[in-house]
N, C-alpha and C positions, 0 to 999 in steps of 0.2 A: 754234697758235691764231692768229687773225685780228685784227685790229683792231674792234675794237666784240661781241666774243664775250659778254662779259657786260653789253651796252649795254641789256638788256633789264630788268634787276635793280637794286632803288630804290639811290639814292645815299646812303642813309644804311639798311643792315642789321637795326642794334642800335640802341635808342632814345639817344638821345643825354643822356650823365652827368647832365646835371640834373634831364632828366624822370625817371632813374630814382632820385634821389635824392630827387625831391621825391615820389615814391609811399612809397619808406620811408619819410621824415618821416611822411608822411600814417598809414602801419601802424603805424608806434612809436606815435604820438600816440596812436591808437585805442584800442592796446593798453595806453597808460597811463593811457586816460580809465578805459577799463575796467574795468583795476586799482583806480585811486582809487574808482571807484564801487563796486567788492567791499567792498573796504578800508572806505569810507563807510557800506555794507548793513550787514558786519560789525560796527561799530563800534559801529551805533547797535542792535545785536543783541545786542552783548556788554552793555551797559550798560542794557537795559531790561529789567526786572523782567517776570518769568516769570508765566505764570499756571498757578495754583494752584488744586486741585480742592475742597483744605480745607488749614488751616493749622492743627497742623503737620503735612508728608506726610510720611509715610516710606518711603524705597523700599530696594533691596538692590543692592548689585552682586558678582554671581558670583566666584569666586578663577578666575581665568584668563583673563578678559573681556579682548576685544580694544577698543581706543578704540570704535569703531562698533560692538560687540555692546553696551559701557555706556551706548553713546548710544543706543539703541533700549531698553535696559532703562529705560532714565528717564524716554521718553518715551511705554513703555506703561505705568509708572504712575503718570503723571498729569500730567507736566510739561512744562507746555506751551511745547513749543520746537520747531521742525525738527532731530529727531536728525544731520541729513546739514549743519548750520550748525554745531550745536556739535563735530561732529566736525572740520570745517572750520577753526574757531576753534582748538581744542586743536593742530592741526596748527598753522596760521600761526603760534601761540606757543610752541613747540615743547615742549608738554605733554602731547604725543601716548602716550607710553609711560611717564606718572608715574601714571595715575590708578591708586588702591587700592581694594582690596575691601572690601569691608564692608556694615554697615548706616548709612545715614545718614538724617538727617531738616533736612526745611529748612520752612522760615514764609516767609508772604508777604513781597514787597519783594527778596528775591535774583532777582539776576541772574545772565546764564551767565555771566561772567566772576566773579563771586561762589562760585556751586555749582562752578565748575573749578578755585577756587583751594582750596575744600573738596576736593574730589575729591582733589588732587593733593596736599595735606597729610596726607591719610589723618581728616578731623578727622570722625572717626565716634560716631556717637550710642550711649551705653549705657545697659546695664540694671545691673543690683543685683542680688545674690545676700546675705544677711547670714546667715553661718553661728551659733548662739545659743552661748555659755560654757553644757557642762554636757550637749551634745547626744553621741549617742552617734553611731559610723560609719553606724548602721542609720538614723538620724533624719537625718542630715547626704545620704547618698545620696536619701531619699526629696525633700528639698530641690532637692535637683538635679534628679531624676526630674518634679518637679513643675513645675522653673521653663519657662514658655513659651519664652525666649528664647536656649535653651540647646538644641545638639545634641546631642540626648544617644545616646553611641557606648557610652558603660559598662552601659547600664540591665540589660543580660542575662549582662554579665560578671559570675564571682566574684570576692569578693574576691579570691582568691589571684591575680588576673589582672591586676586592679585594682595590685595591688603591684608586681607584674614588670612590667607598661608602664610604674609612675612608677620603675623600677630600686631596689625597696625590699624588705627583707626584713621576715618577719615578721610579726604582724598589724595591722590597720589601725586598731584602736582607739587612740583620745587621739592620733594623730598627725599629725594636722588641723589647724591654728589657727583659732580663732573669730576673726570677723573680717568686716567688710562687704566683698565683689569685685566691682570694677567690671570690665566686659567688653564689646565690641562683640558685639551681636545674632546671633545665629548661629555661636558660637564653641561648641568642644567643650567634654561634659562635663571634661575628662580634665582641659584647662586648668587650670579650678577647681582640682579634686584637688593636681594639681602645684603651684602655688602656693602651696593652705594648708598642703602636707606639707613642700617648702623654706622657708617662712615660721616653722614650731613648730621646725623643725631650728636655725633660724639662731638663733629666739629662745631656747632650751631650751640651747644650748652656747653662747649670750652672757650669758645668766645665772648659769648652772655655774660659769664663770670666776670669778664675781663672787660667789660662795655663803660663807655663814659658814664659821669652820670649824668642825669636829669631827660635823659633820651625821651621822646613822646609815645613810647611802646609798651606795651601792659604785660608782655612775654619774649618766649622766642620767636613762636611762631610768628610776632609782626615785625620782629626784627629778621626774619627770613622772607616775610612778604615783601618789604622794603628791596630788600636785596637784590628780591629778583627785578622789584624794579630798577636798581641801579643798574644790573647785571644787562636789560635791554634797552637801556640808554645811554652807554657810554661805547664808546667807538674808539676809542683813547684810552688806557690805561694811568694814563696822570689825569682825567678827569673826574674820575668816582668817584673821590673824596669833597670836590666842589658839588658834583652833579646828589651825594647825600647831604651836601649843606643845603641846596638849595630845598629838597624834599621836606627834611627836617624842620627849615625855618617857616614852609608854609604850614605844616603842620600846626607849628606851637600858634599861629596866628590864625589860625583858624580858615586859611585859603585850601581851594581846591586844589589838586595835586595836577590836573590838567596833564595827562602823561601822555601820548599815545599808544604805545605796547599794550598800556593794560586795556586800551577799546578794542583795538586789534586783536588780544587774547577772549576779549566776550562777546567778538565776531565768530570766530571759530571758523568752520571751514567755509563761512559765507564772504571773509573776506578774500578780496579776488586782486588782492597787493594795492590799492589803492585805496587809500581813507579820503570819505566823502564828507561834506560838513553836516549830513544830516544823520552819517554816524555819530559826527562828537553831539548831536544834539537829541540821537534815541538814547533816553534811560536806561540804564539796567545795571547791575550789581557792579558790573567793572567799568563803568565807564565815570572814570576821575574828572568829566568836565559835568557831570551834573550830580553826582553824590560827595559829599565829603568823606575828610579821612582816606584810608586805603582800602584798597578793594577787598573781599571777603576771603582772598587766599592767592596764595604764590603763583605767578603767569609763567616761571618758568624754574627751570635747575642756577640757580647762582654758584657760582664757583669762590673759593675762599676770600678772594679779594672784593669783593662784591661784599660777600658778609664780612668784612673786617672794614668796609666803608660805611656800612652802615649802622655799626653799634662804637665807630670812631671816625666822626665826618667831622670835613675840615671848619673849623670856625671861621665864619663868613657871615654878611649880611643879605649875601644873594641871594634873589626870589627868582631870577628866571634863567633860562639859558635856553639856544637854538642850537642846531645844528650849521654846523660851515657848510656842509659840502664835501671834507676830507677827511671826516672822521672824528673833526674834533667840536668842541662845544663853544661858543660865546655866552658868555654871564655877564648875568646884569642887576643891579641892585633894583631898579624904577620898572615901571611901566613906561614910562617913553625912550629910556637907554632899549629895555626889550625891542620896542617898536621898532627902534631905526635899524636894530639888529635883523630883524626880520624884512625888513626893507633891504637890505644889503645882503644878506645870506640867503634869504629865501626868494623874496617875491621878484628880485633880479635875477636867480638863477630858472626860476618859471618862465620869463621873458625870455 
């Protein structure tokens, strides 16, 4: 090559260090004014109160929901915000993969950084469910079957089915706790079930522990059968403790338990509110005026005081008692104290 070969080609290439540094300066800056004004949009996005179609709203978010499928559920019902900001936001704060399912409900005044701190606690809105002392499985199901805000997956199951999903043998009467359940909005029937049947389990063998002795009961289960019959004999809450003396004493002496509930309970849907005398005198497993002992399982859900009368009845000698009329019971030691009782409480109020 020659002398002056590349004499034709600038003297300077590549732009020289400074101008290229002062073009980055120039792109960082941009890029951070940028930022800060996301950061800025955000901020004042995160902290201003949403708007609201009605207060209070309630919306739902699917079990599986991706951050952006929740953000779009929220904001088709009703919640006014850019789903693609607050998904932004949950991202920036690295909240992206905490938000839970459920039902929630929010009132005017929250903000997205409010509803995500909700989200992200799981702090979900419930319903109520109050199961009543005294209701039977058949009454307790329709409960469920009834409530709006409950899935209900059992309504077509049998019982016996009912029993092997909650891993329970046996049948499903009395084995339920009465009891108010609160639940997030869309949650299965079955929940419930499980709950009240581990709840009467825990309570029924925490009381057994605790039971007088010499009781006339071979387990729990008959100290829950008991139960329930106190549970549908007392109308008075100061009478349970009399009304399991009396059960108790006929027991140890070997009398019939003469109940009504429990002929009523082995009528079923045949009785038509009126107990006939040729009820108490057809046979069958639950009718306490012609088998001894108690019937072959619980007539209904007993609530705690019920089983705490019955594995702690008051010490008495009384074998009978009627109904007043007002809820309450008359006891009586005799068979002619009973008699005249029923002459006064009953067979005058017949007249």
């Amino acid at each position: 090559m020659g002398v002056g070969y590349y004499s034709h080609l600038p003297s300077h290439p590549f732009p020289a260090p400074r101008q290229t540094m002062r073009r980055i300066s120039r792109l960082i800056l941009l890029l951070l004014g940028a930022a800060l004004l996301l950061f800025a949009v955000l901020i004042q996005f995160a902290v201003t109160a949403v708007d609201l179609p009605r207060s209070p709203l309630d919306f739902d978010i699917r079990p599986g929901s991706s951050l952006a499928s929740a953000s779009r559920q929220i904001e088709e019902a009703g919640v006014g915000m850019p789903a693609w900001r607050f998904t932004l936001l949950a991202r920036l704060l690295g909240k992206s993969g905490q938000i839970k399912a459920g039902s929630y409900e929010v009132a005017r005044g929250i903000t997205p950084f409010g509803l995500l701190e909700k989200l992200t606690r799981g702090d979900v809105s419930q319903a109520e469910l109050t199961l009543i002392e005294g209701w039977t499985f058949r009454q307790f199901r329709a409960a469920l079957d009834a409530h709006p805000d409950l899935r209900h997956d059992t309504r077509e199951w049998t019982e016996a089915r009912i029993m092997a999903e909650l891993g329970a043998t046996g049948p499903a009467e009395g084995r339920f706790f009465p009891d108010t359940y609160l639940f997030a909005r869309g949650s299965a029937d079955l929940q419930i079930l499980r709950r009240a049947l581990e709840q009467m389990e825990q309570i029924v063998q925490r009381e057994w522990e605790a039971r007088d002795e010499g009781l006339p009961y071979a387990s729990p289960r008959d100290a829950l059968i008991m139960a329930s019959l106190i549970e549908k004999e007392t109308g008075q809450a100061g009478d349970r403790a009399q009304i399991a003396s009396v059960f108790v004493n006929r027991l140890r002496r070997g009398m019939l338990l003469q109940t009504d509930p429990s002929v009523i309970y082995g009528l079923g849907l045949q009785f038509d509110g009126n107990l006939r005398k040729r009820d108490l005198l057809a046979d069958g497993p639950y009718n306490t005026y012609t088998r001894a002992g108690m019937p072959p399982g619980p007539i209904a859900m007993p609530g705690l005081a019920s089983i705490q009368a019955a594995l702690h009845p008051a010490r008495t000698d009384l074998l009978y008692f009627v109904a007043r009329g007002d809820g309450s019971s008359q006891f009586s030691r005799t068979l002619d104290e009973h008699n005249r009782a029923v002459a006064r409480y009953q067979l005058r109020r017949g007249n």
